[in-house]
N, C-alpha and C positions, 0 to 999 in steps of 0.2 A: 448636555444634560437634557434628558426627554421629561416629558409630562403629556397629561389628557389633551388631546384636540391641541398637541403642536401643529405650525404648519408643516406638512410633510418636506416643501421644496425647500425652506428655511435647513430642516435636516442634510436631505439627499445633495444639494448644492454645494455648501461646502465641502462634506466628506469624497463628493467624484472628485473636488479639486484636488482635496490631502491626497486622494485615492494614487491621483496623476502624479501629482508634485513626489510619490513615497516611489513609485515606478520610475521615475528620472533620476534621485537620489539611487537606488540601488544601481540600475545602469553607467551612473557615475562614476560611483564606487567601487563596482566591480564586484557586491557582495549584497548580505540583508541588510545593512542602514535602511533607516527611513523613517516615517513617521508610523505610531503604533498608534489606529485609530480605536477609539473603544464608545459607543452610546450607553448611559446611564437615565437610570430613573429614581423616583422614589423607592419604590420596592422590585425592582426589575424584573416585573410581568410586564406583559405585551400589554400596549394600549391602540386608541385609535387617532389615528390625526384629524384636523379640521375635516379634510376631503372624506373621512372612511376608512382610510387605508389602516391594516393593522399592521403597526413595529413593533419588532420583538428587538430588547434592549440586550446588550452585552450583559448589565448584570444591574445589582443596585448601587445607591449612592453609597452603601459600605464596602465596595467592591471598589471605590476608585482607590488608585495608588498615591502610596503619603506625599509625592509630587508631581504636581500636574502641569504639562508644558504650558499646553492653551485649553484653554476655559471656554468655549461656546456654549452660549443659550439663548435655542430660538424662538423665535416666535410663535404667533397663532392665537387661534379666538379664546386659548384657556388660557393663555395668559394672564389674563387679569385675574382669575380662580384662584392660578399656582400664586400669584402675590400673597394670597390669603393662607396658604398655607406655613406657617411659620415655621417649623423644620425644616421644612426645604431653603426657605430663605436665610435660613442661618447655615445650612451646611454651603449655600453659595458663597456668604460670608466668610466663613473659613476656609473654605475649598480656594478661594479667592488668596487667601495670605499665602500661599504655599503655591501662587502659580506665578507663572513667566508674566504672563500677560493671559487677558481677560475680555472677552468678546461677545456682543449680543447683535443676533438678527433681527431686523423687523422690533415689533413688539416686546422682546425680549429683554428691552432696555429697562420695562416698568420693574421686570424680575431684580438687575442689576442694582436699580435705583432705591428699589424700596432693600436691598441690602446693604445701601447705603454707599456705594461704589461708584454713583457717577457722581455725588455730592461736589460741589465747588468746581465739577468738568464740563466742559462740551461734549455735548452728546447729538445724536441725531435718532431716528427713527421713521416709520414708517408717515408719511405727513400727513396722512390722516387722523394719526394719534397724537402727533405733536403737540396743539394745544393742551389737550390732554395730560399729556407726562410734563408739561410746564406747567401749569396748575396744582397735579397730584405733589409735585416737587420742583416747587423755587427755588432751590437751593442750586438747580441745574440748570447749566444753559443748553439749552435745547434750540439746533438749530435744524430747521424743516426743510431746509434747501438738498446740502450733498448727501451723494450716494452714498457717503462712508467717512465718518471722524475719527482721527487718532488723537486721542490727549493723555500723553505717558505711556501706560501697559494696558489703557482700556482702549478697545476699539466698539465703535457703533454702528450702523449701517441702517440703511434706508428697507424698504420692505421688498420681499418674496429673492426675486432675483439678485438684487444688491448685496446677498448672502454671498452668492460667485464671485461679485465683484471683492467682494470685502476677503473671502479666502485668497484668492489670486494677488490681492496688495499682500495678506499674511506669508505668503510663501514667496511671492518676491521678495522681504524683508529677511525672509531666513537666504534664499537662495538667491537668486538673481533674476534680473526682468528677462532674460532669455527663458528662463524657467515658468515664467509666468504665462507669458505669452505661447511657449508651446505648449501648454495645456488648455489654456482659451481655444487656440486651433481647433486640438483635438476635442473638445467640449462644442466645438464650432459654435462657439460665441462670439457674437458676431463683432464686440468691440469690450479691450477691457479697459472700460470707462474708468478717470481718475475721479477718487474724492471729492473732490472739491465739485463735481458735474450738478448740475441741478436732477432732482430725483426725476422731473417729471419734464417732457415738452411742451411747447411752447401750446399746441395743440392739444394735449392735454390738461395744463393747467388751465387755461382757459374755458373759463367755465361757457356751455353750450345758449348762446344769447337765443331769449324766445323768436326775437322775430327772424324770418327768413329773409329779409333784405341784409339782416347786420351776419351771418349765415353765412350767404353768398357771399359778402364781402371774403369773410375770411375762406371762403375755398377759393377765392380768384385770386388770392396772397399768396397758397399753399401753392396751384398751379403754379403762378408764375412771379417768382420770387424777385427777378430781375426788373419788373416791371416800375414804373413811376408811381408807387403807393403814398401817395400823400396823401395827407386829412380831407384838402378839396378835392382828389382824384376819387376817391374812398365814398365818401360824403355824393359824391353824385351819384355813385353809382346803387346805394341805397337812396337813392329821392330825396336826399332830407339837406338840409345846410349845414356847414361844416362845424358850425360851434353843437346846434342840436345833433349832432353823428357822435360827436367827442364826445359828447356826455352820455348816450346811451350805448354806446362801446363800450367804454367804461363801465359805465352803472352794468351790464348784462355779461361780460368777461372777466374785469378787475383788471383789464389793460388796460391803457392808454392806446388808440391807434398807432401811435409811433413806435413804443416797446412792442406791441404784438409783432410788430411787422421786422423789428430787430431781431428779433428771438427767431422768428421762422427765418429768417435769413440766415444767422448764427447756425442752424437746424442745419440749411439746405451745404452751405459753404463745410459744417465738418463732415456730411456725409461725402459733398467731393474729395476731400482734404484725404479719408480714408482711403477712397476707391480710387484715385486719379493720382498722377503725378504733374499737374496739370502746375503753375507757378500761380503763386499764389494771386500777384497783381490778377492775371486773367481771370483766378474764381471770383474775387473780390468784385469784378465790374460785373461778371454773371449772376453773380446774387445780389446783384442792387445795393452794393455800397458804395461803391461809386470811386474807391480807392482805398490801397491796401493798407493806409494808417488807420482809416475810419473802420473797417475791417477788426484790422489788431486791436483797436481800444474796446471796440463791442464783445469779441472773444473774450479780452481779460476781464472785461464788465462782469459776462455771463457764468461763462468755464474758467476762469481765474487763471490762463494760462494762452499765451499766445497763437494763433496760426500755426506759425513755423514750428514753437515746440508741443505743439498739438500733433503736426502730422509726424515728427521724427519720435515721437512716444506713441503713437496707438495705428499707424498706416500697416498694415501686414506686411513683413519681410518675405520678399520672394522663397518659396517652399526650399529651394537648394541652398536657401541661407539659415537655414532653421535648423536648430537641432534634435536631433534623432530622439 
């Protein structure tokens, strides 16, 4: 379902997924199965997305059929607009009883929410608006961390990109994670991150501290991950003593020196874990944990999921293992 000043990627992202997942299905089959994509609007004219671009919709919200498998609605700066308009949020509500399951991009959640849809559910969204939609609606738990929640038939998802991740989990659930996964390939996305992933790095959540001594620190982390990062290693090397470092690390990031330096570690260890088939002991001592139990607890800390069933879910299966 489209509206004014959707985000466009919120749209285009899923639909190449269905696009892919409808092309694997027929191939399968041997015939037309597949999924039957259709974009709707209020009155289905063309409108403009955030970015400018104009979409021309399949048709209007009286054009959808009396059953609807998946329900998508994405985000975008109008979002908050489309909450105000009441017809539309009631034909979601309806549109809603009559579907499989029911799914919002990004921002699209407030849509969901204010129809009343994620009431008494987890949800997530874009974690800029998080605050936000737990305020507008206590009644939700809204959690600001993963890329994508499922609670029952609703699914939620974190912003812009998180739209792929969240169709790729939808069509594993129909199909299979071979099916997933060969359409990430061909979408050459470069990892299809699970649920549970924190939306944002450790690098980017951390917010950019004023001074350039505390700065530096964290690019001499980022380089070299393996290194002896302790608070008094740290701490010297911005000029300052290590109780006065810990507190303005903190106060200018919202990390702790020890979490910051976990999380970049967690970063550097599953970007090996992808690309290398290297054992895991040896990544483990390369990115500074010093052993692969200390390792494993930091992963399930962060990514809610081990090492080992980290690399055997999301490593790329050599291309002649892949299917067609």
């Amino acid at each position: 379902m489209l509206y004014e000043s959707v985000q466009s990627l919120d749209v285009s992202g899923p639909l190449e997924v269905f696009s892919g997942a409808q092309r694997i299905m027929r191939a399968r089959a041997g015939g037309s199965r597949g999924y039957r994509l259709r974009t709707l609007s209020r009155d289905g004219e063309k409108l403009r997305s955030s970015s400018g671009l104009t979409i021309v919709p399949d048709g209007s919200l009286r054009d959808a059929p009396p059953s609807i498998d998946t329900l998508i609605i994405p985000g975008g700066a109008g979002s908050r607009e489309a909450c105000e308009d009441a017809e539309l949020v009631a034909w979601i509500e309806r549109a809603a009883a009559r579907t499989r399951r029911v799914a919002a991009v990004c921002t699209g959640a407030f849509l969901l929410a204010r129809a009343g849809l994620l009431a008494g559910r987890r949800a997530t969204t874009h974690w800029a608006a998080a605050d936000a939609l737990a305020q507008l609606h206590p009644d939700v738990d809204v959690d600001p961390e993963p890329i994508f929640v499922r609670d029952g038939h609703v699914w939620t998802s974190a912003g812009v990109t998180a739209g792929i991740d969240l169709a790729l989990a939808l069509v594993e659930d129909d199909l299979d994670r071979e099916a997933a996964l060969t359409i990430a390939r061909h979408l050459v996305v470069f990892l299809r991150r699970p649920g549970s992933q924190s939306q944002f790095s450790a690098t980017l959540a951390a917010q950019e501290p004023r001074r350039d001594c505390l700065r530096e620190v964290q690019r001499l982390v980022v380089e070299n991950v393996g290194a002896g990062h302790t608070v008094e290693a740290m701490a010297a090397r911005a000029h300052m003593s290590p109780r006065h470092f810990a507190r303005a690390f903190r106060a200018e990031t919202g990390f702790t020196p020890a979490r910051y330096v976990e999380r970049v570690r967690v970063e550097a260890a599953r970007r090996c874990l992808e690309d290398t088939s290297e054992p895991v002991a040896l990544l483990a001592a390369r990115c500074g944990f010093g052993s692969p139990e200390t390792m494993r607890r930091a992963f399930v800390r962060i990514l809610h999921v081990s090492p080992a069933e980290y690399r055997r879910r999301f490593k790329p299966e050599p291309e002649s293992a892949s299917v067609a």
